[in-house]
C-alpha positions in Angstrom: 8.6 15.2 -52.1 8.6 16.0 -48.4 5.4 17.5 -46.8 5.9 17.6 -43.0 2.7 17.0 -41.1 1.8 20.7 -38.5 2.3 20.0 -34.6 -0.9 18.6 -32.7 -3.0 21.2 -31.9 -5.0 21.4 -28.2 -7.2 18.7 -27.7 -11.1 19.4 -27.9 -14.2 17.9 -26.4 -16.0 15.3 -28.2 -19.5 14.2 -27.0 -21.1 11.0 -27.8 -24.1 13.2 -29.2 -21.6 14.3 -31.9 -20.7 10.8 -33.0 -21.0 9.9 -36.5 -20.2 7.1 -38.0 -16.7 6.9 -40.1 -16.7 7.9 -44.0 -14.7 5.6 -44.9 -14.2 2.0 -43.6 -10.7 0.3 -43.9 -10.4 -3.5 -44.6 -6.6 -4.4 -44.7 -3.5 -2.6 -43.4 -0.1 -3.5 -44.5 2.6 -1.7 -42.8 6.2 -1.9 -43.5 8.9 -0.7 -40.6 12.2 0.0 -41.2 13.4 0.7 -37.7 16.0 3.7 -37.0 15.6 5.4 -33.7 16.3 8.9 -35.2 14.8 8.4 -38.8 12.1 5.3 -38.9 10.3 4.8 -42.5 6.9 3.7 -42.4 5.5 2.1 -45.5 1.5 2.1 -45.4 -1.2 0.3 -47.7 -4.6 0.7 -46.7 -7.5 -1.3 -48.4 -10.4 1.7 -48.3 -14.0 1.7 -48.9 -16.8 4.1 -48.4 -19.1 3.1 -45.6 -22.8 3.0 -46.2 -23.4 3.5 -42.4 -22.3 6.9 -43.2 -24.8 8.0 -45.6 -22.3 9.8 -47.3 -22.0 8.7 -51.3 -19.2 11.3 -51.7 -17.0 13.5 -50.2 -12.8 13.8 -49.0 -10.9 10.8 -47.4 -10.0 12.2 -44.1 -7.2 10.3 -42.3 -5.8 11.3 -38.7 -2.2 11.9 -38.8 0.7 13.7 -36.3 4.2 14.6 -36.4 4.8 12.9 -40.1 7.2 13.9 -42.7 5.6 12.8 -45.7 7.6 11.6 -48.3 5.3 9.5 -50.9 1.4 9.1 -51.7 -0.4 7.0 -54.3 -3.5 6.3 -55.1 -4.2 3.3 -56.9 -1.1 3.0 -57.9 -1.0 6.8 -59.1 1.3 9.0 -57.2 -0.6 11.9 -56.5 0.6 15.5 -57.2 0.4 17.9 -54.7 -2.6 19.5 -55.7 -4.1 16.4 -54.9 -4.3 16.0 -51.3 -3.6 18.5 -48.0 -1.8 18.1 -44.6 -4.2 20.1 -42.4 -3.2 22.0 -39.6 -3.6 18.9 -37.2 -1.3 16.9 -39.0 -4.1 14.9 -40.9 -4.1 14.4 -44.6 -7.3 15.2 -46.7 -7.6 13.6 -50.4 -10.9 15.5 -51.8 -11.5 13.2 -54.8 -11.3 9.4 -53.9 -13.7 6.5 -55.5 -15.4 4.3 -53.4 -13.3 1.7 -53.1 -9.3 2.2 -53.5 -5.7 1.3 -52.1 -3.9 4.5 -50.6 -0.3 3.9 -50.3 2.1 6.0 -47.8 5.7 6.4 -46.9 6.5 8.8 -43.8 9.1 9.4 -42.0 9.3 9.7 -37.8 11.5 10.2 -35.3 11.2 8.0 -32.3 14.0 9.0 -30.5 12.6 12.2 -30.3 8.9 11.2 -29.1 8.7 12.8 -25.9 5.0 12.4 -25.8 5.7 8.4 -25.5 2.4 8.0 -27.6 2.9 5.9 -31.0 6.3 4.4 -31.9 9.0 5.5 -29.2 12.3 4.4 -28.1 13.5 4.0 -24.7 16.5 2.1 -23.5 17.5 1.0 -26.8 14.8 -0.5 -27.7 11.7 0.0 -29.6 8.0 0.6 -28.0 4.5 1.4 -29.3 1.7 2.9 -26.8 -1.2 3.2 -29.1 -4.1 4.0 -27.0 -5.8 6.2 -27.2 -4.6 8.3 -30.2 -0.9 7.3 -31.1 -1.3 5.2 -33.9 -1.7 8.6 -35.6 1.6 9.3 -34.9 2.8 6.6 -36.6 1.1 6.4 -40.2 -2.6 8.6 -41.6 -5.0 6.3 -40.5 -8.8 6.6 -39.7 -7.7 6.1 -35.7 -10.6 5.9 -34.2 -12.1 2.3 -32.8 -15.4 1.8 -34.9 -12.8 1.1 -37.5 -11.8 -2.0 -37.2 -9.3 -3.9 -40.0 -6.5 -6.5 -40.4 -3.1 -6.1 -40.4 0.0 -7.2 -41.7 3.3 -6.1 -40.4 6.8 -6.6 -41.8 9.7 -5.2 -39.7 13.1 -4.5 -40.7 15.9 -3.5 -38.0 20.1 -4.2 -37.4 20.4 -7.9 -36.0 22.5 -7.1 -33.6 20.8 -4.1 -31.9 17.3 -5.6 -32.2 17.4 -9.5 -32.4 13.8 -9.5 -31.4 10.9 -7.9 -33.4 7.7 -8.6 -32.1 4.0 -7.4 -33.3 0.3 -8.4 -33.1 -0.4 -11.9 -35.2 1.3 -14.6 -36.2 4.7 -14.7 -37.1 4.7 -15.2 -41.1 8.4 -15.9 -42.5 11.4 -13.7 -41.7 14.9 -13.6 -43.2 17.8 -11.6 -43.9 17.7 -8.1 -45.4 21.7 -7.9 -45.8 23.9 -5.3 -44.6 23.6 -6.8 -40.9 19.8 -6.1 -40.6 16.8 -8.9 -41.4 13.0 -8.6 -41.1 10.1 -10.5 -39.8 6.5 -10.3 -40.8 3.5 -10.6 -38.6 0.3 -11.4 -39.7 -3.3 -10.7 -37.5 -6.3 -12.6 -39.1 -8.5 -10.9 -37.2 -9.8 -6.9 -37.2 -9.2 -4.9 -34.5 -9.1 -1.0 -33.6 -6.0 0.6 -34.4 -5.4 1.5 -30.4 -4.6 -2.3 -30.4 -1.5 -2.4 -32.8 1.8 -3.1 -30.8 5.1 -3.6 -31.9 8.5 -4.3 -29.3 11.6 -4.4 -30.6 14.7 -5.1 -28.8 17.4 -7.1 -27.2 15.0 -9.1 -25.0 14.9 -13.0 -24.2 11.7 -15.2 -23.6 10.5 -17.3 -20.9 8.6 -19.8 -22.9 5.4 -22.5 -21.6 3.1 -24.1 -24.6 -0.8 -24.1 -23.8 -3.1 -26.2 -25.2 -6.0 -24.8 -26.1 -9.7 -27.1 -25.2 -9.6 -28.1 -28.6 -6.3 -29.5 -28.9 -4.3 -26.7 -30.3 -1.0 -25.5 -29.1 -0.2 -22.1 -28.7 3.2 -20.8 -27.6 3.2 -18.4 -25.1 6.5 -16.4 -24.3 7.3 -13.8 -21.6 9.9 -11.4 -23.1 12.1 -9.7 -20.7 15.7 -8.2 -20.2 18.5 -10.7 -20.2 19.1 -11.4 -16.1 14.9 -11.0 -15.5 14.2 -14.4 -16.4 14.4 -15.5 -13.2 11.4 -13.3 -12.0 8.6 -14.2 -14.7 7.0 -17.9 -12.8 4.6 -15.8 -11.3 3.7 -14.2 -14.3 3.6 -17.1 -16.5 1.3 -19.0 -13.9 -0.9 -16.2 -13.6 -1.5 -16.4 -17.8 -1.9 -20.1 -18.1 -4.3 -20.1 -15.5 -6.4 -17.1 -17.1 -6.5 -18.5 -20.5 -7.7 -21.9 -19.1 -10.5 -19.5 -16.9 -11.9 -18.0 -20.5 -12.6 -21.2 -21.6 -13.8 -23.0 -18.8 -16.2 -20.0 -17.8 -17.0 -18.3 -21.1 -16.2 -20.7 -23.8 -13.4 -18.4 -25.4 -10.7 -20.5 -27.0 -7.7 -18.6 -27.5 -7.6 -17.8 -31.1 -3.6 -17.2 -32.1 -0.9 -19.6 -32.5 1.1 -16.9 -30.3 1.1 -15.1 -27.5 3.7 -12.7 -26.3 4.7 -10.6 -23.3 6.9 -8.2 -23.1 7.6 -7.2 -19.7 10.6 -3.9 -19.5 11.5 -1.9 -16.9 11.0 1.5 -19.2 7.9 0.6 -20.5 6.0 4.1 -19.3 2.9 3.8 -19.5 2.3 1.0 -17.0 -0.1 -2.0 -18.5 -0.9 -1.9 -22.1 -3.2 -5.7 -23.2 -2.9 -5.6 -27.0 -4.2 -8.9 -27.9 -1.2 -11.1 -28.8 1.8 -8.9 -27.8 0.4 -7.3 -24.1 3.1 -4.7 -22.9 3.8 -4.0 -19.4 6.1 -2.6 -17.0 8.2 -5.2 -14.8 7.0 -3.7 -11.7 2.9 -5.2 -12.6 4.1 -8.6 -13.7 7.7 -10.2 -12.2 8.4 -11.6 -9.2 10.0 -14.1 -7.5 9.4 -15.4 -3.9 13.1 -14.5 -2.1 12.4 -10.8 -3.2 8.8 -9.6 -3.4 6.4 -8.3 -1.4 2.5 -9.3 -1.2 1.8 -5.6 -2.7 4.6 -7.1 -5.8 2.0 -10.0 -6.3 -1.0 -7.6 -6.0 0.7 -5.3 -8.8 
């Protein structure tokens, strides 16, 4: 089975005075990469149930989706023939008949290479990006993607060893291991919900820069500035500047950093300039490195 998902069509106005609140709510995500810059799978499993906010006791599961070739759907388990479900002319997917409460299961196929838009899962000097605000995570799997829908995620990724040594994603890192044939596979896990604009992933031939804080309550957290090999040289600055920001949370809000991780990764070809997912914050080298002998005040100032 192979159902490719229609081009995006032009974007419409939405006014707040339209807002509903979501059908259906989702509880758990767990997504499965198997990276390929021309042909990426993407296995998802999403915990569902209807939401009473709605007011809604029946009706279709509606789920944003994008340039996806669809190449498996269950439903509880069930795969689902295709008079089951519909790609709509947006690329979403619409399954009329669902219960209440029930595990959809996905596997599409994208093309990152060819993601010219640079929104969802790209690739750009060899290695792998996500940009997922404000609508890109639809690119990536059929997904509720809006941010009143807020979940948890687990992410296992699976690339060559070689070409991307470093796989990095929202959470806590959660076991990894080799997956033969040259490749292996990591698996991140976030304990806590967030929208799905939030969900980053890096992968790549990077290297860290690597400082431990400790939190006010005695925990240690690593924190790790991923860069280029040759731009370690350039992240003090950067590093300082994060220590001293975490410590400013909980000395003037009381907010503890809650992960035992927190990544950077700072590229040259990330596009789109600044991107703060919590845990794995993307930015472009120009807004975060810097080292005295080179830089300018307006290098400091970002």
């Amino acid at each position: 089975m192979q159902r490719d998902s229609a081009p995006a069509t032009a974007p419409r106005a939405i006014h707040r005075l339209d807002y509903r609140p979501p059908a259906f709510l989702v509880d758990m995500v767990d997504l499965a990469f198997d990276l390929n810059p021309a042909a990426t799978l993407v296995r998802s499993r999403l915990t569902l149930r209807r939401n009473p906010a709605a007011g809604v006791t029946n009706g279709p599961l509606h789920l944003d989706g994008g340039p996806l070739n669809l190449l498996e759907i269950s439903l509880n388990g069930e795969a689902l023939p295709a008079d089951r479900y519909r790609i709509e002319e947006d690329g979403s997917l619409t399954i009329p008949d669902v219960p209440d409460a029930c595990m959809l299961e996905t596997l599409v196929r994208i093309a990152p290479n060819q993601n010219t838009e640079l929104s969802g899962l790209y690739t750009s000097g060899g290695n792998f990006y996500t940009q997922c605000e404000a609508e890109g995570f639809r690119r990536i799997t059929f997904f509720p993607d809006r941010p009143d829908v807020m979940a948890r995620y687990t992410v296992t990724i699976t690339a060559d060893r070689e070409r991307y040594p470093v796989m990095l994603s929202n959470g806590n890192p959660d076991g990894s291991g080799d997956a033969g044939d040259g490749r292996h596979w990591i698996r991140w896990v976030d304990p806590h919900p967030k929208p799905s604009y939030l969900f980053a992933l890096v992968a790549g031939d990077l290297i860290n820069v690597h400082e431990t804080f400790i939190t006010r309550s005695g925990r240690k957290v690593a924190v790790n500035i991923w860069v280029r090999h040759g731009d370690e040289d350039r992240c003090a600055h950067a590093m300082d500047s994060l220590l001293r920001a975490m410590r400013w949370d909980e000395e003037v809000f009381g907010l503890e950093y809650d992960l035992d991780v927190f990544n950077v990764a700072a590229v040259s070809d990330f596009n789109m300039g600044a991107m703060e997912n919590k845990g794995l914050n993307i930015f472009n080298t120009k807004y975060v490195l810097a080292k005295p002998e080179t830089a300018t005040d307006s290098d400091y100032q970002g």
